[in-house]
C-alpha positions as CSV (number, residue, x, y, z in Angstrom):
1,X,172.7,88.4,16.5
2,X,169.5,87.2,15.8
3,X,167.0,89.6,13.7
4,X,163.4,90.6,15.2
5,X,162.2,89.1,11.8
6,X,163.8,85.4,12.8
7,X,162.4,86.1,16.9
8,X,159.1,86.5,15.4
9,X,159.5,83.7,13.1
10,X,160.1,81.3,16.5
11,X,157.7,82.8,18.4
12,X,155.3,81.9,15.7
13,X,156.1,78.5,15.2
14,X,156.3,78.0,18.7
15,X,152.5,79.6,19.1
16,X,151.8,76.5,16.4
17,X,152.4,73.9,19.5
18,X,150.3,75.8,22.2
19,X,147.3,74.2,21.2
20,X,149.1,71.1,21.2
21,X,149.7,71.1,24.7
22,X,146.8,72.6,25.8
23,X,145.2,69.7,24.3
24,X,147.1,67.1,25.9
25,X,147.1,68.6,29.3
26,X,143.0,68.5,29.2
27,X,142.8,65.0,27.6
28,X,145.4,64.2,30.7
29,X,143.2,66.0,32.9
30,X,139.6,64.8,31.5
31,X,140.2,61.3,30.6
32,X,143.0,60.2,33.7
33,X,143.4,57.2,32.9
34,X,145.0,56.5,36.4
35,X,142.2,58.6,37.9
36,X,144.6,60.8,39.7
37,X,142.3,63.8,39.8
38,X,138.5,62.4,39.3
39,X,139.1,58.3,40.4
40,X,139.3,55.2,38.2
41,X,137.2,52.8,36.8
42,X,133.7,51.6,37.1
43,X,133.1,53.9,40.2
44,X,134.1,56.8,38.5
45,X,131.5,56.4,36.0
46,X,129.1,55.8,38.7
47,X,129.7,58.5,40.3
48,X,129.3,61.3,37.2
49,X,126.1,59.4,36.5
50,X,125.1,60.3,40.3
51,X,126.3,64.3,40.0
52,X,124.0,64.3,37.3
53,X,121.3,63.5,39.3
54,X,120.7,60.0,38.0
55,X,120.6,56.9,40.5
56,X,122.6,53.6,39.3
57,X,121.5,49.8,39.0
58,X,123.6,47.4,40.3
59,X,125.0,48.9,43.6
60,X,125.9,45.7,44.9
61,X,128.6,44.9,42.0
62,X,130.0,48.4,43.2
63,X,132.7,48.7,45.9
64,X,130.4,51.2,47.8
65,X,133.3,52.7,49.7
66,X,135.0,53.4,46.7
67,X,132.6,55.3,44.8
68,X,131.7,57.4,48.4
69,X,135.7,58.3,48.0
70,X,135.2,59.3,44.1
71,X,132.1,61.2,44.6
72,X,133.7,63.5,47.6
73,X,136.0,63.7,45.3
74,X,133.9,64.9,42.3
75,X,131.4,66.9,43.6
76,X,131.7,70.3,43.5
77,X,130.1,71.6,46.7
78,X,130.3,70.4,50.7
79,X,126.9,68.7,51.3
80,X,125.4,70.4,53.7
81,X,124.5,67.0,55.9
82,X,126.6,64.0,55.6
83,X,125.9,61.1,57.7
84,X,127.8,57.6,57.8
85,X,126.8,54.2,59.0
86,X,126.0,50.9,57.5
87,X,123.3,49.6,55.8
88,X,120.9,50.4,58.6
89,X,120.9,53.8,57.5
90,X,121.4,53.5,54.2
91,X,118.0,54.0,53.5
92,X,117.8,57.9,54.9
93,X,117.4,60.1,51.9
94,X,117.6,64.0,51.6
95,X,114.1,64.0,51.0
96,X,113.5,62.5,54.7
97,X,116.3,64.0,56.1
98,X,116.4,67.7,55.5
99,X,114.5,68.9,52.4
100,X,115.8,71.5,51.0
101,X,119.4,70.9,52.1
102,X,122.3,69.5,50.2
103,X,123.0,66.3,51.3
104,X,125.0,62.8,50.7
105,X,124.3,59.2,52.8
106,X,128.0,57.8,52.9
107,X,127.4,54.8,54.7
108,X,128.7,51.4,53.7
109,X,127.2,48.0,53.6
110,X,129.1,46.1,56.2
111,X,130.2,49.8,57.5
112,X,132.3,49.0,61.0
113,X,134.9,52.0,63.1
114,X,137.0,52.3,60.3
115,X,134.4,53.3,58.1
116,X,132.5,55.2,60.5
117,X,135.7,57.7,60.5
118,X,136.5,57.6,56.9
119,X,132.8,58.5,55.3
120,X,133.9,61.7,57.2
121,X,137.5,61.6,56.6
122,X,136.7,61.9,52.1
123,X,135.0,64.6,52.2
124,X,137.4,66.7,54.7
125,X,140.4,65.4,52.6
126,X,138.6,67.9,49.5
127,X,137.5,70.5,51.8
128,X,133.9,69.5,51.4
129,X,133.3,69.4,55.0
130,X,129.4,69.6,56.3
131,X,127.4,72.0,58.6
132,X,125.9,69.3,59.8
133,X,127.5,64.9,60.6
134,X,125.0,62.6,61.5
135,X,126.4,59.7,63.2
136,X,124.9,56.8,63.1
137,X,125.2,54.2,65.6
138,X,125.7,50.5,64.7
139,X,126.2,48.9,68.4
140,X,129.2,46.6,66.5
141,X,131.4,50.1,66.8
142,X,131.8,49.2,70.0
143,X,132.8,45.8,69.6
144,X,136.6,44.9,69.6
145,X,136.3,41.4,68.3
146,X,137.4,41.0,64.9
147,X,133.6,39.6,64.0
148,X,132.7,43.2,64.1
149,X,135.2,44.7,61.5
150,X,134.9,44.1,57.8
151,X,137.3,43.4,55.4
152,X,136.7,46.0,52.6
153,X,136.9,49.1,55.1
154,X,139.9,51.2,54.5
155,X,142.0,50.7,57.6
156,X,145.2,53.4,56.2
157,X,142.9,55.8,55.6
158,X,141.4,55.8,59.3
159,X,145.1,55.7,60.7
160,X,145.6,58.8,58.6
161,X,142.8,60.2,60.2
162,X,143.2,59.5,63.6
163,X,147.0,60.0,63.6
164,X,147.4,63.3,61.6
165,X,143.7,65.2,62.4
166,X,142.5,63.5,66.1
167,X,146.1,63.5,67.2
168,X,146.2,59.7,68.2
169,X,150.2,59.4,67.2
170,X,151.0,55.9,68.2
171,X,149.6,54.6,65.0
172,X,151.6,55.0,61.5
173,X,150.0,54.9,58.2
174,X,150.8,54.4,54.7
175,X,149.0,56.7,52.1
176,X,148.3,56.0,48.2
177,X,147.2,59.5,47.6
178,X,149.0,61.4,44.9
179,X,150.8,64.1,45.1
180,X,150.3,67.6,43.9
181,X,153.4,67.3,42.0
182,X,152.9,63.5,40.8
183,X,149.6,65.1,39.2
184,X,150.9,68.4,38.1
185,X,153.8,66.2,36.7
186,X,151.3,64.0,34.6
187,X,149.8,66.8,33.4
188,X,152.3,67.8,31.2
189,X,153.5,64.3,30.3
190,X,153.2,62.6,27.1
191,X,153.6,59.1,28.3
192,X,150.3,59.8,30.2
193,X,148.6,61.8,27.2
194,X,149.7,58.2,25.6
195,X,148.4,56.3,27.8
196,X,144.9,58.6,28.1
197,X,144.3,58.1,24.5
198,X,144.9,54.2,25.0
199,X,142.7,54.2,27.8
200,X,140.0,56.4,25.5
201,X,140.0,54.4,22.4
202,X,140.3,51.3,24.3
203,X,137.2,48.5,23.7
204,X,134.6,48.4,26.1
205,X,132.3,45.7,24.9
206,X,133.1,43.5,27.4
207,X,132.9,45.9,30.4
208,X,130.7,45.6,32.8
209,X,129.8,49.2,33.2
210,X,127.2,51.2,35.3
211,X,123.7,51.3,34.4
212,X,121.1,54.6,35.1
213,X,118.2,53.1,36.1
214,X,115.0,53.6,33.8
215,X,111.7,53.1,35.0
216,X,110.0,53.2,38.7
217,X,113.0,53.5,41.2
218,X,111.1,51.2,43.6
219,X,110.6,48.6,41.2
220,X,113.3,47.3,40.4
221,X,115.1,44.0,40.6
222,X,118.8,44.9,42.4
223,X,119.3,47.1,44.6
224,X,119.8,50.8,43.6
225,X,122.7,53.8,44.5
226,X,120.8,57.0,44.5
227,X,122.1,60.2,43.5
228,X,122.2,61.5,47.4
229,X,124.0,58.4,48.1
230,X,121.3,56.6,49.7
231,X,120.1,53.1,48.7
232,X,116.9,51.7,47.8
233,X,116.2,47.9,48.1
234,X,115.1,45.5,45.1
235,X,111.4,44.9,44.9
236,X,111.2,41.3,46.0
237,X,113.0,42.4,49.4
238,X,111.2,45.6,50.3
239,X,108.3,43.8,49.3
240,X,108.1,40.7,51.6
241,X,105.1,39.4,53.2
242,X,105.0,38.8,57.2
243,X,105.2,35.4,56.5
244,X,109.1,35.6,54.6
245,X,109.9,38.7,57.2
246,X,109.1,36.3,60.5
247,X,111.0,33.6,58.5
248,X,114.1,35.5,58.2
249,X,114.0,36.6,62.1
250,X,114.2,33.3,63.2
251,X,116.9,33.0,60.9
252,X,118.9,36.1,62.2
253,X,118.3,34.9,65.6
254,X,119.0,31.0,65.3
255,X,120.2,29.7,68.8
256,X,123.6,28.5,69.4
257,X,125.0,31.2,66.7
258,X,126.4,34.5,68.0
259,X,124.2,37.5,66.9
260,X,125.1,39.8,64.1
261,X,128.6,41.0,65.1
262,X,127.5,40.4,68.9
263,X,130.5,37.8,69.2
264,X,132.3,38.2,72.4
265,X,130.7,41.8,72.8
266,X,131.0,41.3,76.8
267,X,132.1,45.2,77.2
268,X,132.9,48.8,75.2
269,X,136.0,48.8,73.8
270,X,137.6,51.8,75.8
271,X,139.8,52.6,72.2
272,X,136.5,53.3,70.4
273,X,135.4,55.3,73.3
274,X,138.1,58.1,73.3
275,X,138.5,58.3,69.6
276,X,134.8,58.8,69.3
277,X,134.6,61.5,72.0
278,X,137.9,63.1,70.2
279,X,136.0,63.0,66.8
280,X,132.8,64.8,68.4
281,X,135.1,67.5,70.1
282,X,137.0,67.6,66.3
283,X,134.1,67.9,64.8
284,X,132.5,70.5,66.9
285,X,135.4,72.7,67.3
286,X,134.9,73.3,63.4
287,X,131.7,74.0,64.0
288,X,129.9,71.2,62.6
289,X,126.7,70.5,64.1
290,X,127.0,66.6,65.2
291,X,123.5,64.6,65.4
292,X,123.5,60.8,67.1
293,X,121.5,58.4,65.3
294,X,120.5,54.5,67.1
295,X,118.9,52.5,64.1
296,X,116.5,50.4,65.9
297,X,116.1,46.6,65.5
298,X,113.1,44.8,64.7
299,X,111.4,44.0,67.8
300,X,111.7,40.5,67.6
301,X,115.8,40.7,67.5
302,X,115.5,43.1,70.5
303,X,113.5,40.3,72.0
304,X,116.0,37.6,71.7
305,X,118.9,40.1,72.4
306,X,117.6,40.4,75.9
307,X,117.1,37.0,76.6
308,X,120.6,35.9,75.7
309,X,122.1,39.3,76.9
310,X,125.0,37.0,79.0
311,X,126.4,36.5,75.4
312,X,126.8,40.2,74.5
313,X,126.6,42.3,77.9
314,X,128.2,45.2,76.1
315,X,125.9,45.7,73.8
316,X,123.5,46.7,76.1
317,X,126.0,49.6,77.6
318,X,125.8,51.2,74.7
319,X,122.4,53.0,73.9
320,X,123.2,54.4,78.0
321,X,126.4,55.1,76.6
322,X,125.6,57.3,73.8
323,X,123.3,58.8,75.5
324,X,125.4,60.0,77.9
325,X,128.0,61.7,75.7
326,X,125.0,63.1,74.1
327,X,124.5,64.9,77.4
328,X,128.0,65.7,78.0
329,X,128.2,67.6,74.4
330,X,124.9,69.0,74.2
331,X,123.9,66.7,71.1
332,X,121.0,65.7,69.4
333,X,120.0,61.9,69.7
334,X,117.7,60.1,67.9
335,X,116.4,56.4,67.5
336,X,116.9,54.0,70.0
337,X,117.6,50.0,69.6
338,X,114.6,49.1,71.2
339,X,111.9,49.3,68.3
340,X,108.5,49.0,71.1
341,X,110.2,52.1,73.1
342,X,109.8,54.2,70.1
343,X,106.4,52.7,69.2
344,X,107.4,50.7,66.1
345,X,105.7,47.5,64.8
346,X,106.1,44.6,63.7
347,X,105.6,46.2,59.8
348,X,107.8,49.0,60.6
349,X,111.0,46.5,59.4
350,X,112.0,44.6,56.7
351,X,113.9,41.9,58.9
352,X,115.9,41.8,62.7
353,X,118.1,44.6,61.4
354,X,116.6,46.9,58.8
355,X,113.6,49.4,58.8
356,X,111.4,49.9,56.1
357,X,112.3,52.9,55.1
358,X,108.6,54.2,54.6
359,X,108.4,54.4,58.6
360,X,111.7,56.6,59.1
361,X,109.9,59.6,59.4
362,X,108.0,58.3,62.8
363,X,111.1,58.6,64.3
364,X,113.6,60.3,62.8
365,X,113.0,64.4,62.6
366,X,113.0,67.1,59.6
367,X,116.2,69.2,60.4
368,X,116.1,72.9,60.4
């Protein structure tokens, strides 16, 4: 029988590997090399720089839609307003938004329906849900031709979403997420603690790596990721004369080419339809204050829209459209596609589909 003399000579040299492990289970944790708990990579990076209140060069050699998913998963509070969309809302800041509020712009260059559910979907996933979802609506959400979706949206994620939280069963998903015991497994494992150490000491001279941008914001020669998720344009572009703004119009608008993701649009897509009035009811059932948003086009687009509407009839069902669920669910609505029906000009855009985001304020509100 063992003496209490040889139980506290274990227990002592046991205490000796405590620190061991504690350290290898925070270098696991901290520098996740697989980025099973913070995200992996470039976007990761990004994304700490952004918590910190910095905004990044370079946004357009960042996949957007994965550094929206790293930040939800980073950030340690629920913004307070989220809203999604593409880049036509891109450009709404905090600032114009709702001062004083938490908030995050998780729209996506390119964003179509897959990504108009998922910018929600991330933040959910972490129990960071808002008080308050703007939606934003690109007219292309509507639009069942494959014109209108883009390639980089997450289209597992959405059937997650739809399937397991708006109850549309008939679709099946596949999910890269990891466990809670695949990470509380790594943890503990020294072939990951290898593996983190690799990845720490590992050379990064020849990375490519995000940039915190020094200087004036609005000066500067790429476009910028803000902090609150919003963008801000390069110089050159926000800062085109009428001249190069009319030029790119006629551009946007050449005859004989379909409009932007107006291609076959001759109806709304009924699928759409429901799972966007299921979101709203979703949404509103857990409270969450849900705001419509119709980012107008330039006048000139609008124009030309309504002279070739035969090509796209459905897009103009839409503004009537969202409208009208506005009226069914008491919501808020803002915007409207028709730039001269809210009283905008001709300077009020940087081309057909953008506005310059020094007019947002004329029509978008201060929320309370």
């Amino acid at each position: 029988m063992k003496s209490l003399k040889d139980l506290l000579k274990l227990s002592a040299k046991l205490l000796l590997f405590v620190p061991i492990f504690a350290f290898m289970v925070y270098c696991n944790y901290r520098i996740d090399p697989s980025g099973l708990f913070f995200g992996a990579g470039f976007e990761r990076i990004a994304s700490e720089y952004m918590l910190e209140g910095h905004a990044i060069k370079g946004y357009e050699r960042l996949d957007g839609r994965k550094l929206n998913e790293v930040y939800a998963k980073n950030v340690p509070y629920a913004p307070q307003v989220l809203i999604n969309g593409s880049s036509r809302s891109m450009t709404i800041t905090g600032d114009i938004l709702c001062p004083g509020k938490t908030f995050y712009n998780a729209g996506n260059v390119g964003g179509d329906r897959y990504d108009f559910f998922t910018a929600y979907y991330i933040f959910a996933k972490e129990n960071k849900e808002p008080e308050i979802m703007v939606l934003s609506m690109d007219a292309w959400l509507f639009n069942a031709h494959e014109e209108a979706i883009d390639e980089r949206s997450d289209k597992q994620l959405y059937y997650q979403f739809i399937n397991e939280e708006l109850g549309f069963t008939e679709y099946t998903y596949t999910s890269d997420d990891a466990s809670d015991h695949e990470k509380y497994k790594a943890l503990v494992s020294p072939s990951y603690f290898q593996a983190a150490i690799k990845y720490y000491l590992r050379d990064t001279s020849g990375e490519v790596m995000p940039e915190i941008v020094n200087g004036d914001l609005y000066n500067q020669y790429e476009v910028v990721k803000c902090a609150d998720g919003s963008i801000v344009y390069d110089a050159a572009y926000a800062n085109r004369t009428n001249d190069e703004i009319s030029s790119s119009l006629i551009v946007e608008t050449y005859a004989g080419v379909p409009l932007m993701n107006m291609d076959e649009f001759d109806s709304l897509d009924p699928v759409f339809m429901e799972q966007l009035e299921a979101f709203i009811e979703y949404l509103q059932n857990k409270g969450i204050r849900v705001i419509l948003y119709l980012p107008p086009y330039h006048e000139y687009w609008y124009s030309i829209a309504q002279s070739r509407a035969n090509e796209h009839a459905g897009f103009f069902e839409v503004e009537n459209y969202c409208r009208s669920i506005a009226e069914k669910y008491g919501l808020e609505i803002y915007g409207s596609y028709d730039a001269k029906s809210l009283g905008l000009v001709f300077e009020d855009f940087l081309d057909s589909y953008h506005m310059n985001p020094k007019s947002l304020h004329k029509i978008i509100p201060v929320l309370e």
